[in-house]
N, C-alpha and C positions, 0 to 999 in steps of 0.2 A: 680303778681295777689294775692289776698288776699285769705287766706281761715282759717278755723279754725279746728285744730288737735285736736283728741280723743288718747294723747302719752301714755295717763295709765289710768286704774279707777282711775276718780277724779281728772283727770287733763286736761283741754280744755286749746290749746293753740293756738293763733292768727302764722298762717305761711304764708311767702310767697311764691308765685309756679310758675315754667316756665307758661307764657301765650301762651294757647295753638295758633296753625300756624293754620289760615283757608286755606291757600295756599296746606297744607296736608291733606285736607279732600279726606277720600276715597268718593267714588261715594253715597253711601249708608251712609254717616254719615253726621251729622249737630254739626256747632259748636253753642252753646244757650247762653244766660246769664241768670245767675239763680239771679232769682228775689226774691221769698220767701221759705222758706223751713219750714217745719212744723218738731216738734219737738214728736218723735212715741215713745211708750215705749221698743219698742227694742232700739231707740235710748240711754233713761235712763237706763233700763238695763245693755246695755254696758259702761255707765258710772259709774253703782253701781260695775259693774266686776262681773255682773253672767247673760252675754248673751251666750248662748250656738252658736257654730259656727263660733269663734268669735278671732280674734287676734288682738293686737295692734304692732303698733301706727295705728290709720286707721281714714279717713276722712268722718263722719256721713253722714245721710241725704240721704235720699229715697223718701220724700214727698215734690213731686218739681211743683213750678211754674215758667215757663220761656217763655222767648224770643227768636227766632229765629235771629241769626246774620246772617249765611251765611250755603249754603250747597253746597255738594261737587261735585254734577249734577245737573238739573235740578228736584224740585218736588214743584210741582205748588199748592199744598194747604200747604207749607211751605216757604214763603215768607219771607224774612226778616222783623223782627216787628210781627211776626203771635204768638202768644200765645199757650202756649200746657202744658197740664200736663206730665208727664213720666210715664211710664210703666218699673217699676223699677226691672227689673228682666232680667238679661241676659243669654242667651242661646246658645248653637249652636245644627246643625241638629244633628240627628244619634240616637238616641234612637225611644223606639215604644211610649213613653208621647211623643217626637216632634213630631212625624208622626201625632198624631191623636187632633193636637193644644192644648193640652196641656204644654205649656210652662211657667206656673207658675212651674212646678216640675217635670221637665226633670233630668237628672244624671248630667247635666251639670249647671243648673241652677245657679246663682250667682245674689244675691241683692246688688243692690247698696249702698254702706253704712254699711254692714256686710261683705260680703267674698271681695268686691272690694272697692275702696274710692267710696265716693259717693258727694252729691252735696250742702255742706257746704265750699262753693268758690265764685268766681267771676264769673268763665265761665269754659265751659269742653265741650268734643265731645259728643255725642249721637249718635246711631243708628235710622235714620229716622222711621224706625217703633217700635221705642219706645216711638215716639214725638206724642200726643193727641191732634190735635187742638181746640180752644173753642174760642166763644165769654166772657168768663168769666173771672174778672180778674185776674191775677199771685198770688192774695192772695188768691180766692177761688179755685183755682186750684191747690194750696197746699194742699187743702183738700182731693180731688177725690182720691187719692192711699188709704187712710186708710177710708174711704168709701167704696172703691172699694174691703178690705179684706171681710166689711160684707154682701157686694153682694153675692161674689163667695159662703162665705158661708152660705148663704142662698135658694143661688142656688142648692147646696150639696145636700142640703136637698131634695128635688125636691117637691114643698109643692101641693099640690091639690088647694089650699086656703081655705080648710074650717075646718082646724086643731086646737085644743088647743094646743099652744107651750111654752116654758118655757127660757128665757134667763137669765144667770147664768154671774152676775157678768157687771157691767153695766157702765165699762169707757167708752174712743171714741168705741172701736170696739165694745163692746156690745153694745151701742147705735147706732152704725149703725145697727148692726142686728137686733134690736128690730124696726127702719124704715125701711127695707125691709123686715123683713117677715108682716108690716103693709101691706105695697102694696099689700104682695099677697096674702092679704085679711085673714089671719088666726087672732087667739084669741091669743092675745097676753100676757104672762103674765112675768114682770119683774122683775129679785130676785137679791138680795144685800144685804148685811148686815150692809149698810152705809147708813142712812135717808137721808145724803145730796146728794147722789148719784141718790137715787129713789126719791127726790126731784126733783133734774134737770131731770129725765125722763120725770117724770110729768109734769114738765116747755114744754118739746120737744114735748111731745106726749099725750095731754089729754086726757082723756076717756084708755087712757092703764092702764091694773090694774096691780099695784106693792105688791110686797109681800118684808117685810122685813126678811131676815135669820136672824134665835136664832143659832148660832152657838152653843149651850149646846146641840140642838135636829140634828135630822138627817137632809138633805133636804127631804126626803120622807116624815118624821111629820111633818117640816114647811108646803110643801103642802098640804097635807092631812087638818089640821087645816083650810084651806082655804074653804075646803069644793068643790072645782073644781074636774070635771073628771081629769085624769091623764093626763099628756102631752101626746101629738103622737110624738112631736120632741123636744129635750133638745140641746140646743148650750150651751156649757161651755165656757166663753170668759175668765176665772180667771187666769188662767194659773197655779193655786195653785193643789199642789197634792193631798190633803184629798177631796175638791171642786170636782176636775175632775172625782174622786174612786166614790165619792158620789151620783154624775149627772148619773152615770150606772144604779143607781137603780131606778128611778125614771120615765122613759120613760112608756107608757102604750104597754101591751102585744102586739107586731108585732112594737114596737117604732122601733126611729133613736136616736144617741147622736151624735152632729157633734162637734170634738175638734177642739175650733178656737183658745183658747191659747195655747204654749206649757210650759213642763214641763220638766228641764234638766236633767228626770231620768230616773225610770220605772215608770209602774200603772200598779195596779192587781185590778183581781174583780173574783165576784164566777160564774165557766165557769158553773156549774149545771142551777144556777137562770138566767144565759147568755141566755144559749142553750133554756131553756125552756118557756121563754119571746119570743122567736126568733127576738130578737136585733139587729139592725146593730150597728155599731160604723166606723164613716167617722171620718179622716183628712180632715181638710182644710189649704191650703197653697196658700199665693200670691193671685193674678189674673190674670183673660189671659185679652187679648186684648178687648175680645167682654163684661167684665165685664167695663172696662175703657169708649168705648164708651154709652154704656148702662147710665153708673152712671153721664157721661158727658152730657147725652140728659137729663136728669132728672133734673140737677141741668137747667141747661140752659132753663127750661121748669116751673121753679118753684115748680116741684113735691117735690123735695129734697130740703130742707132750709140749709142754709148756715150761716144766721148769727147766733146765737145762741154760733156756735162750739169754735171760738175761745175766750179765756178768758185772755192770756198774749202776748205779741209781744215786740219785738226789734230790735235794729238793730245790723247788722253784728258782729260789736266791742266791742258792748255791750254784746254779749251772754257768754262769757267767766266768767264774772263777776258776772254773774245774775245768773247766772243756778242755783244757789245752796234757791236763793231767791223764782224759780219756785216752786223747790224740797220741800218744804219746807210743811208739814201735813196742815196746815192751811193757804195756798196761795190760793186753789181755782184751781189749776190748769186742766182743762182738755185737753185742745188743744192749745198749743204754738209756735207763726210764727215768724220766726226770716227774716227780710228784709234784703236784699241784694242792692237792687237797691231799 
């Protein structure tokens, strides 16, 4: 069976792997064939070698679209041939985040593709309740897991819908979060420091108004300049440390800043001007289940567009060769599917 290894920063190498036995399916697992995989920037990260959480040699890929081969009981909305995205996050019971479904960020938690191999191969087992059915196909369904980050965290947020909000920083994941805090009806306003980036917002999202960051001024005086009341909610999607410090001050008195990228360090900010704002500041990590189906009825409903996302694709033997063509400042690249079947 084919697959394609992550053996060091900067090195992707074509492997071959025992084919998995559908004969050994426990009751509760399915074996798939993974059809498309989308390429996340924790993906790239662990190829530049500064993904936190992270060891090599490990087999990428988290954003999966597959097909169902065979499963190890019966589960009748998992048919051979049936379609599903993954829910890429493995778990076991025993803490008080499992009890309360929380399973994006249990003590146990493990993504596919980062702490375990993940789904840059031909086929592998799954846990039936990680398999998302859909009429959609194996290529739009590589999309739904990193859709599905700026659900959750949008959800974090918990918006009223009738908020001015601010999104910091505008690849796939802040572009999804800048379409689901659209649906929940808030004022959306999107910040980057890249024109082609607030370009392509504008392509996604008409009528959203973009602000470009002067990285010489603060984000508080870029807004401010804008002339808008202050945000009530700040998503930081940058994952950059002075961006993330920054986004703290910026929220209006009784705000939220929800960190959807991380940063492999610390971040400070002044607990006086904290306390006295009375600020929250939310993590956001993964998604659970009920985010997966959510983002699944939407696309399949039209609400969520799909074509737009992807901009590069391949296939399997090709990705090795190509990656560095993806990577490259002036490719274009925002969403890249590498085909399997």
């Amino acid at each position: 069976m084919k697959a394609i290894l992550l053996k060091e920063p900067g090195q992707f190498e074509p492997v071959e792997l025992p084919e998995p036995d559908s004969a050994e399916l426990g009751d509760d697992e399915a074996l798939v064939q993974i059809c498309h995989v989308g390429l996340c920037g924790t993906d790239i990260h662990a190829y530049h070698g500064n993904q936190p959480f992270f060891t090599y040699p490990r087999i990428l890929g988290h954003e999966l679209g597959v097909e169902v081969i065979a499963t190890g009981s019966e589960h009748p909305h998992l048919q051979p041939g049936t379609r599903c995205c993954v829910e890429a996050y493995l778990c076991e019971p025993g803490d008080q985040a499992y009890r309360r479904g929380k399973t994006n960020c249990t003590s146990t938690t493990k993504c596919l593709g980062v702490h375990v191999d993940g789904g840059m191969r031909e086929r592998m087992v799954l846990p039936v309740d990680k398999l998302h059915p859909s009429t959609l196909s194996t290529r739009d369904l590589a999309l739904v897991e990193p859709l599905c980050i700026g659900h959750h965290a949008v959800e974090r947020a918990a918006l009223l819908g009738d908020e001015t909000v601010a999104v910091i920083g505008l690849g796939p994941i802040g572009l999804g979060v800048v379409q689901f805090a659209l649906l929940q009806g808030a004022q959306v306003v999107a910040m980057d420091i890249s024109p082609e980036r607030l370009a392509t917002c504008a392509d996604f999202y008409p009528g959203v108004r973009t602000l470009q960051v002067d990285p010489q001024r603060s984000i508080l005086e870029n807004w401010e300049a804008s002339g808008l009341e202050l945000p009530e909610v700040v998503w930081d999607c940058t994952g950059n440390k002075h961006s993330m410090e920054a986004a703290i001050g910026l929220p209006a008195n009784g705000g939220r800043i929800v960190m959807v990228g991380i940063y492999n360090g610390d971040l400070s900010f002044s607990d006086p001007d904290f306390h006295r704002r009375e600020l929250s500041i939310l993590a956001t990590r993964n998604a659970t289940a009920s985010n997966f189906r959510e983002v699944v009825r939407l696309m399949e409903s039209g609400e969520v567009r799909t074509e737009p996302w992807i901009t590069h694709e391949c296939k399997a033997e090709e990705f090795p060769f190509i990656i560095n063509e993806w990577l490259a400042p002036d490719s274009g690249l925002l969403k890249g599917v590498i085909q399997f079947k």
